[in-house]
C-alpha positions in Angstrom: 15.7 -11.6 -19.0 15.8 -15.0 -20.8 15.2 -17.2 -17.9 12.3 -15.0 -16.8 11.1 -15.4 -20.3 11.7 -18.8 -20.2 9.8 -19.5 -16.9 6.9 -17.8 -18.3 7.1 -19.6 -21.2 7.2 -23.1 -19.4 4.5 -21.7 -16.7 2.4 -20.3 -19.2 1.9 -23.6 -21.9 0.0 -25.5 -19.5 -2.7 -23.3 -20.1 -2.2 -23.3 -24.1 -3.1 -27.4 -23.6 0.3 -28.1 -24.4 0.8 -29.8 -20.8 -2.6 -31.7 -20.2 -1.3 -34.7 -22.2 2.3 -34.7 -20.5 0.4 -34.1 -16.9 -2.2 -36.6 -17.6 0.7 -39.0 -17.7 1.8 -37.3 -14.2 4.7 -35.5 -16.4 4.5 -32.3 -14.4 8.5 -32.3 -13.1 9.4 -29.5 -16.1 6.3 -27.2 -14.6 7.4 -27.8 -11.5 11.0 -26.9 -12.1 10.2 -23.5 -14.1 7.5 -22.8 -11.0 10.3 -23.2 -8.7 12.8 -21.2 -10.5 9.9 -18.2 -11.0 10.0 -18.1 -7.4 13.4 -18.6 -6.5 14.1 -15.3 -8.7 11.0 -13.1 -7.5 8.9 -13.1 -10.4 5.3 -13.1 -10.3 3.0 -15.7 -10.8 0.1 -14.8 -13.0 -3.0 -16.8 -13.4 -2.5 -18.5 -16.6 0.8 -19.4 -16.0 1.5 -23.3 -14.0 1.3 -23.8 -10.9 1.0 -26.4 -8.6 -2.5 -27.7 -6.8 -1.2 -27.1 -3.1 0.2 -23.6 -4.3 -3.6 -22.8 -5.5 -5.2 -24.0 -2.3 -2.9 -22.5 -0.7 -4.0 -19.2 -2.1 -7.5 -19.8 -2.2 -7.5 -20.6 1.5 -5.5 -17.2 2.6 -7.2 -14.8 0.0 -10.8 -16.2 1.1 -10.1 -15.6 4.7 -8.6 -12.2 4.2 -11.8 -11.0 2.5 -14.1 -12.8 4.9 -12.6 -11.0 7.3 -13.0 -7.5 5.5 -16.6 -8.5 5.3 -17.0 -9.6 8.9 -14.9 -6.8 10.4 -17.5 -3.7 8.8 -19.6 -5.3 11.3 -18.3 -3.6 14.8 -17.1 -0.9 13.5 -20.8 -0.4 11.9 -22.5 -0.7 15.3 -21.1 2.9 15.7 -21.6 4.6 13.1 -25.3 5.9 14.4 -23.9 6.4 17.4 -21.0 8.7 17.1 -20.2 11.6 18.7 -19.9 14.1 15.7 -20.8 14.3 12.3 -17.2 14.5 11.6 -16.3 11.2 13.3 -19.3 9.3 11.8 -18.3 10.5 8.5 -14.8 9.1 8.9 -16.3 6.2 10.4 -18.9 5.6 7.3 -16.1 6.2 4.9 -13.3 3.4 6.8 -16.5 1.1 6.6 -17.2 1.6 3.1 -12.7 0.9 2.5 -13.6 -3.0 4.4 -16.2 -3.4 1.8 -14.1 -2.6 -1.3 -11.3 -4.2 0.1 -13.5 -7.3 0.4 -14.0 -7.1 -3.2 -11.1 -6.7 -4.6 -9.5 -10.0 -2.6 -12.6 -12.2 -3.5 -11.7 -10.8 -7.7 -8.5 -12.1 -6.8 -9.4 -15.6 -5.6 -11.5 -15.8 -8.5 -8.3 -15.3 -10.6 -7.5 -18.4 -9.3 -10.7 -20.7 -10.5 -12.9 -20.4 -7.4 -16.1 -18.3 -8.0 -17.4 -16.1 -5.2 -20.4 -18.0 -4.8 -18.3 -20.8 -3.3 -16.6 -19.3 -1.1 -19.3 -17.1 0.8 -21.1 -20.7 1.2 -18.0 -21.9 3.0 -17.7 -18.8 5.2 -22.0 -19.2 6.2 -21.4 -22.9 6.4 -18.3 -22.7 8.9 -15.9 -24.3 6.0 -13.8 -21.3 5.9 -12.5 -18.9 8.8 -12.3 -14.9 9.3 -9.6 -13.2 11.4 -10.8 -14.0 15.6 -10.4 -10.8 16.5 -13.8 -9.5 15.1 -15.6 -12.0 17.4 -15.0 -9.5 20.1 -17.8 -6.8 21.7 -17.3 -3.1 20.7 -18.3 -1.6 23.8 -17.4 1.7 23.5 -17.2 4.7 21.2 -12.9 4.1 22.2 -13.2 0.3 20.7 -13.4 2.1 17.3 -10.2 4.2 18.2 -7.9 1.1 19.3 -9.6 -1.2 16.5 -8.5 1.6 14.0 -4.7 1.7 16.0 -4.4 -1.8 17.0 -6.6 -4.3 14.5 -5.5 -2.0 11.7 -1.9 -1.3 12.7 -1.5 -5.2 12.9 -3.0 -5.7 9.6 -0.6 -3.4 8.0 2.3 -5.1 10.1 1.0 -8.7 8.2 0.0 -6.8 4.9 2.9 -4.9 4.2 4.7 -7.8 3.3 2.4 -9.1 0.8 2.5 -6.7 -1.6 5.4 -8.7 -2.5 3.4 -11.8 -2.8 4.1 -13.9 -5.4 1.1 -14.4 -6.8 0.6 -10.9 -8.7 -3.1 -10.3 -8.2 -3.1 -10.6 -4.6 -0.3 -8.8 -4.6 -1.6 -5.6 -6.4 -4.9 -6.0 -4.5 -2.6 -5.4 -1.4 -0.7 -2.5 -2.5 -4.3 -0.4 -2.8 -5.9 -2.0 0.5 -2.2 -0.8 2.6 -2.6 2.4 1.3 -5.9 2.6 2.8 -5.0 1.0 6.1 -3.1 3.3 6.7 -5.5 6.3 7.1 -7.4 3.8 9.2 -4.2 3.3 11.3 -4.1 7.0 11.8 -8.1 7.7 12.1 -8.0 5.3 15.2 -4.4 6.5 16.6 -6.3 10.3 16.6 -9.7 9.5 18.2 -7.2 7.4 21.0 -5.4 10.2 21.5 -8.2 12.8 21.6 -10.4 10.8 23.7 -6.7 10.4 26.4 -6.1 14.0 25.9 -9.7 14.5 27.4 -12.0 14.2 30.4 -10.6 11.8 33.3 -13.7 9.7 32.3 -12.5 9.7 28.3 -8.7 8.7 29.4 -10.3 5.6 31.4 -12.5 4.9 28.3 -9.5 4.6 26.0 -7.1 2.8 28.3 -10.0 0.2 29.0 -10.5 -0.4 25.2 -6.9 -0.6 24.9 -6.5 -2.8 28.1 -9.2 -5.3 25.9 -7.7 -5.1 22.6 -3.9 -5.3 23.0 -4.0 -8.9 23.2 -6.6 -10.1 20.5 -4.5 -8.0 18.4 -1.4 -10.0 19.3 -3.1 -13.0 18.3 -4.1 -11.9 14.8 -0.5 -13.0 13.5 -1.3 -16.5 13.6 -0.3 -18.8 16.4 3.5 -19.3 17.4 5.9 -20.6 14.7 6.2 -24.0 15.8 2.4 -24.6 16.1 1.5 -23.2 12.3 0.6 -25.3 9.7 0.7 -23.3 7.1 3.4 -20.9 7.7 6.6 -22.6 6.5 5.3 -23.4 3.0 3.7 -20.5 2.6 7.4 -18.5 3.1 8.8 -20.7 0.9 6.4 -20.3 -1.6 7.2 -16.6 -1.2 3.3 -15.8 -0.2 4.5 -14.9 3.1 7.6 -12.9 3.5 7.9 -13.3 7.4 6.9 -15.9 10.1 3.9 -15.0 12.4 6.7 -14.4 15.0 8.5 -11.8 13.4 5.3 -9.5 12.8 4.1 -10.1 16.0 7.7 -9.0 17.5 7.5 -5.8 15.2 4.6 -4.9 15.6 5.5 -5.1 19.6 8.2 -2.9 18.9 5.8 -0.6 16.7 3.3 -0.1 19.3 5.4 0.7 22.7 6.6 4.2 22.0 3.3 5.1 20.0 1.5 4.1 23.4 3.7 6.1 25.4 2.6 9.3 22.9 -1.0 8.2 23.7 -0.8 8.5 27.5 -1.4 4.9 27.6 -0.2 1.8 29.1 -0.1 -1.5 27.4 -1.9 -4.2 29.8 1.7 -6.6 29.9 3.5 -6.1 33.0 6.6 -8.5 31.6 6.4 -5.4 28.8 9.9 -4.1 28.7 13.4 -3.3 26.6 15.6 -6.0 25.9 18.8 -4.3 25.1 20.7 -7.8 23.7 17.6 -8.5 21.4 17.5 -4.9 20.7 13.4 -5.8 20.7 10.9 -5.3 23.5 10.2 -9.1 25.5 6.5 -9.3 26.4 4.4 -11.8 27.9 2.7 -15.0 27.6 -0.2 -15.0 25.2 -3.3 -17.1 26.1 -3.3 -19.5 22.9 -6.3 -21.3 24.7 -8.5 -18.5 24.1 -7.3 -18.0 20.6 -8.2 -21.4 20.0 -11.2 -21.2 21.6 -12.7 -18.2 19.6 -11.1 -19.9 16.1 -13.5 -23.1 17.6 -16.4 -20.4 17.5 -16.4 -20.2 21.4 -15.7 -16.6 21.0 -18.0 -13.2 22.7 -19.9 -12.7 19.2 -19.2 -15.6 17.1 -22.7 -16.8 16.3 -24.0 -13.0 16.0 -20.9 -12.0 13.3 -21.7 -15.0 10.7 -25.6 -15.1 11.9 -25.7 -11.4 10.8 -23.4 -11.7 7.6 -26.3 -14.9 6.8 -28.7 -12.7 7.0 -27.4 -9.7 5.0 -26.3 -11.9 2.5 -30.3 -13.2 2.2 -31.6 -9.9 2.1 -29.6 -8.9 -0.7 -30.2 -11.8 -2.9 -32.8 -9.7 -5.3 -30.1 -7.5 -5.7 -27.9 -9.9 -6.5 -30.5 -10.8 -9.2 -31.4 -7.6 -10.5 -28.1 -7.0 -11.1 -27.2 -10.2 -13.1 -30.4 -9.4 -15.1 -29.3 -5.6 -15.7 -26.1 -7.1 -17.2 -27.3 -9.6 -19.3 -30.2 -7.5 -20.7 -27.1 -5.0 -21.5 -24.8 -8.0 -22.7 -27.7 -9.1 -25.4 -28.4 -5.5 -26.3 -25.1 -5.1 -27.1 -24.7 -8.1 -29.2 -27.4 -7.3 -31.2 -26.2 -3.5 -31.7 -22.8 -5.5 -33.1 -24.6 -7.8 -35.4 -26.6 -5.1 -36.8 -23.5 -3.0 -37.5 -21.6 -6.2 -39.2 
C-alpha cells in the first residue's frame, strides 16, 4: 500500500504546481516512472494525477469516438421506433434509444475529465476531425435490422466493452461498468425479437436471416482492423486502456455468436465458418477490409445522412442549449446572493 501511495503521491504533485518548474526544464523522467509503475500494478489513473501527453490523447481520441458513436447509433434504431409492430416493442425500442443517449453523456463527462470540453469535440465529429463506429453508416431496412443490431452491434460492443471496465483510466472505466450493464438488456432485447421473428411466418424467418446475412460482417469489423494494420492498438494494451487486441474480441465474439445462431434458427452468411478442434476456436473467413476502409473514408450507405442529421439536430437544439446555461446561471447568482445574505 506504500508504493500505491507513493505513485499517487508522485502522480498527483504535478497538479499541486510542484512539477511545472521541473517539467518546464523537460524534468518529467520521475512522473514518468511513478505513471509507469501505477500501471504496471493496476491502479487507476485519476485526473489530477500525471500523466503523459500521448496517454491523454490517447484517451481523448477513444472516449470521443465511443460517445460519437452512442450519439450517431440512436439514429437507426430511431427510424423504427414509429414504426413498430407493438406498443410493447416500440416501448423497448424508445427506452434502448434513450440508454445511447445517456451513455453518450456519461463518456463525453469522462473526456471532459481529461481537459477537453464537449463543445470541442462535437465540432470535430460535424467537421469530420473525429470518427464514430462504421457500422452505423449502414441502412436499417427492416423492422429485423433492429433485432440483429440489438444481438450483433450490441453483442460486439459488450465483447470490446467488457474489458474496459478495467481501463486504467478510472472515469472511463466506471462510465463502462453502468453502460455494459445496459448493453446487456440491449443484447438480449435484439437476441428475443430475432428469435420471435425466426420462430414465426416463413416470410418473418427470411426477414431475420436477411438482416443477419447483412449485419454479421459490419459487426466483425467493429473490432478495429487486423492486429498488424492498427495503429493504435499496441500502446493502447500497454498502457492498460485496452486489455485485448482487436483480434482476440473479434475471435470471441466468433465463438460467442455460433451456438447462439444455431438457437436462433439461423445461419451465419460464412461458408469457411466451422470448428477448429486444435485452436479449440471457430476459423471463419476473409473479411473485406476494403470496405471497412471505404465506409471509415465516408464512402459508406448513409454516411453523409448520419453526420448531416446529427448537424442538424445539434442546430435545432442550440436554444436549448442556451436556455439551459441561462437557467443555471440565473440559479448560480441566486444562490450566491442567498449565501452572502446569510454571512
Amino acid at each position: 500500500m506504500a508504493t500505491a501511495a507513493a505513485h499517487q503521491t508522485a502522480r498527483t504533485q504535478a497538479y499541486d504546481g510542484q512539477a511545472d518548474a521541473q517539467a518546464g526544464a523537460g524534468d518529467t523522467a520521475p512522473y514518468e516512472r511513478a505513471f509507469d509503475a501505477a500501471v504496471a500494478a493496476d491502479e487507476r489513473v485519476e485526473p489530477r494525477d500525471w500523466m503523459p501527453d500521448a496517454y491523454r490523447a490517447t484517451l481523448v481520441r477513444q472516449i470521443a469516438q465511443h460517445a460519437h458513436s452512442e450519439i450517431i447509433g440512436m439514429q437507426p434504431e430511431a427510424n423504427w421506433i414509429t414504426r413498430a409492430p407493438s406498443l410493447r416493442r416500440k416501448a423497448i425500442l424508445m427506452a434502448k434509444v434513450q440508454d445511447e443517449a445517456g451513455h453518450g453523456l456519461y463518456l463525453y463527462s469522462a473526456a471532459e475529465t481529461l481537459g477537453t470540453g464537449r463543445d470541442e469535440l462535437l465540432d470535430k465529429l460535424h467537421t469530420g476531425r473525429q470518427k464514430y463506429s462504421s457500422i452505423f453508416n449502414y441502412p436499417t431496412l427492416t423492422w429485423a435490422d433492429v433485432g440483429a443490431i440489438g444481438w450483433l452491434v450490441d453483442g460486439a460492443a459488450i465483447t470490446n466493452q467488457v474489458p474496459l471496465c478495467r481501463c486504467s483510466y478510472g472515469p472511463y472505466a466506471r462510465a463502462m461498468v453502468r453502460i455494459c450493464k445496459e448493453e446487456s438488456f440491449h443484447q438480449r432485447q435484439g437476441y428475443e425479437l430475432l428469435l420471435a421473428l425466426s420462430r414465426g411466418t416463413p416470410e418473418q424467418h427470411a426477414m431475420a436471416q436477411d438482416a443477419v446475412d447483412r449485419w454479421w460482417w459490419p459487426s466483425l469489423m467493429m473490432f478495429g482492423p487486423p492486429d498488424e494494420e492498427s495503429a493504435h492498438s499496441a500502446q493502447s494494451m500497454a498502457w492498460k486502456i485496452k486489455r485485448h487486441s482487436n483480434d482476440e474480441l473479434r475471435q470471441r465474439f466468433v465463438d460467442i455468436c455460433v451456438p447462439q445462431a444455431e438457437s436462433l434458427g439461423l445461419t451465419l452468411p460464412d461458408p469457411d465458418l466451422r470448428w477448429n478442434e486444435e485452436r479449440g476456436h471457430h476459423d471463419f473467413g476473409p473479411i473485406d477490409w476494403t470496405e471497412f476502409w471505404d465506409v471509415l473514408k465516408g464512402n459508406g450507405p448513409c454516411n453523409e445522412q448520419r453526420i448531416s442529421q446529427r448537424r442538424r439536430a445539434h442546430d435545432e437544439g442550440a436554444w436549448v442549449r442556451e436556455a439551459a446555461s441561462a437557467y443555471a446561471a440565473k440559479h448560480s447568482a441566486s444562490g450566491a446572493k442567498r449565501g452572502g445574505e446569510q454571512a
